[in-house]
N, C-alpha and C positions, 0 to 999 in steps of 0.2 A: 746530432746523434740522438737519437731514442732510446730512455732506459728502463726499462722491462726491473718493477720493483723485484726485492731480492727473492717472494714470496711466492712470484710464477716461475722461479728457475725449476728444472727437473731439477730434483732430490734436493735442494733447498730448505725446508723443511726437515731435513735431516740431522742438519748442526747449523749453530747459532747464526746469526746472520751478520756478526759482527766478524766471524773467520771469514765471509765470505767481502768483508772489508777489508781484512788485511790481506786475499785474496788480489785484489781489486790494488791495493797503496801497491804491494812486491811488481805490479804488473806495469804501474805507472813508472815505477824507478827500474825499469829494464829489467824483472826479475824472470830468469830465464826456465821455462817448462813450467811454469806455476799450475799446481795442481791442489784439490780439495780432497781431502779422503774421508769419506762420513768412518766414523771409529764407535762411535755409540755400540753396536751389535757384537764386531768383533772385539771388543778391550774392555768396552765397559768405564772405565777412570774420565774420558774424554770423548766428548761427541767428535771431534774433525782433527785434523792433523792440516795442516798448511803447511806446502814444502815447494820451497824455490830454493836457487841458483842465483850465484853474480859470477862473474867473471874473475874477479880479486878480492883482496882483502878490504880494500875500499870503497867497492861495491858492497860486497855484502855488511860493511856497516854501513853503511847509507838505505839499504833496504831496510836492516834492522831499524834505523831512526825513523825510517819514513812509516812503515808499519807502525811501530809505537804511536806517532803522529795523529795517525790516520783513524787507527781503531780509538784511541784517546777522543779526537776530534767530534768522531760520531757518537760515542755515547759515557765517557767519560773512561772508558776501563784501559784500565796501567795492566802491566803483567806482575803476576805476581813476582816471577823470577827470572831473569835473563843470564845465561851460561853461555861461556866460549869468546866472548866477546874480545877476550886476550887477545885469540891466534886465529878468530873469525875463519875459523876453515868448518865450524860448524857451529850455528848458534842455535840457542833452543830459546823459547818465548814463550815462558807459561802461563795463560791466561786462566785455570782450571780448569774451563770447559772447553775448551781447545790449544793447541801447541801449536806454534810458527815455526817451522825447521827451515834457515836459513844457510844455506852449502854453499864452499866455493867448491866451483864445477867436479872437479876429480875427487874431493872428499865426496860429493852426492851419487857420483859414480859407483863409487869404491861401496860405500852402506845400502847403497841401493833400494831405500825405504817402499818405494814404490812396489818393486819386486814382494819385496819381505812382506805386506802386506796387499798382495796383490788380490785378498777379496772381499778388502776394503768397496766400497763402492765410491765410485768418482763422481763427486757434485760439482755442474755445471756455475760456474761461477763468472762469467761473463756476461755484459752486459749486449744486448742488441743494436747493430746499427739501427737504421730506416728501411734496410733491405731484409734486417731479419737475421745476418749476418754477425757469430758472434765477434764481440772487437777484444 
């Protein structure tokens, strides 16, 4: 597989490149619709918002570990503050300049983040196969 650094994605430049890490970890542990929302313009507090899905309660703490992992990994950064973790039906992961919003499936339904900021703009956060094809 071919990876297209994080710096030629469209809107990439937008928010950090480390959301687009934990982007990348929610995707590797099955996280379901994974989306970027550049938030810099509309909000102002946070350049991106990361917002995935798991299936359970188990999934979604295994994404939240795996993200922590992941963005930790690349460049040393913890979140400042992690919420919901109790009843994982919705976790929040504050890193300052970006939030990890981790749902199970019917709680991500029900808030409908995407919606609610729908003009936000959506950063391309996947990487390239060979074919060009995002994976």
């Amino acid at each position: 597989m071919s990876q297209i650094p994080a710096t030629t994605l469209p809107g990439a430049d937008l928010v950090p490149d480390t959301a687009l890490v934990a982007a990348r970890a929610a995707d590797g542990k099955l996280g379901a619709d994974t989306v970027v929302l550049a938030m810099g313009e509309l909000l102002g507090v946070v350049d991106a918002f990361v917002v995935t899905s798991g299936r359970n309660d188990r999934q979604v703490r295994a994404l939240v570990e795996e993200i922590e992992r992941r963005v930790r990994d690349h460049d040393g950064t913890k979140p400042f503050a992690t919420e919901g973790l109790s009843d994982a039906t919705w976790v929040l992961m504050d890193y300052g300049d970006f939030v990890v919003h981790v749902f199970a499936e019917e709680t991500r339904d029900y808030y409908d983040l995407e919606h609610l900021w729908g003009g936000a703009p959506r950063v391309r956060w996947q990487e390239a196969d060979a074919f060009g094809t995002a994976t």
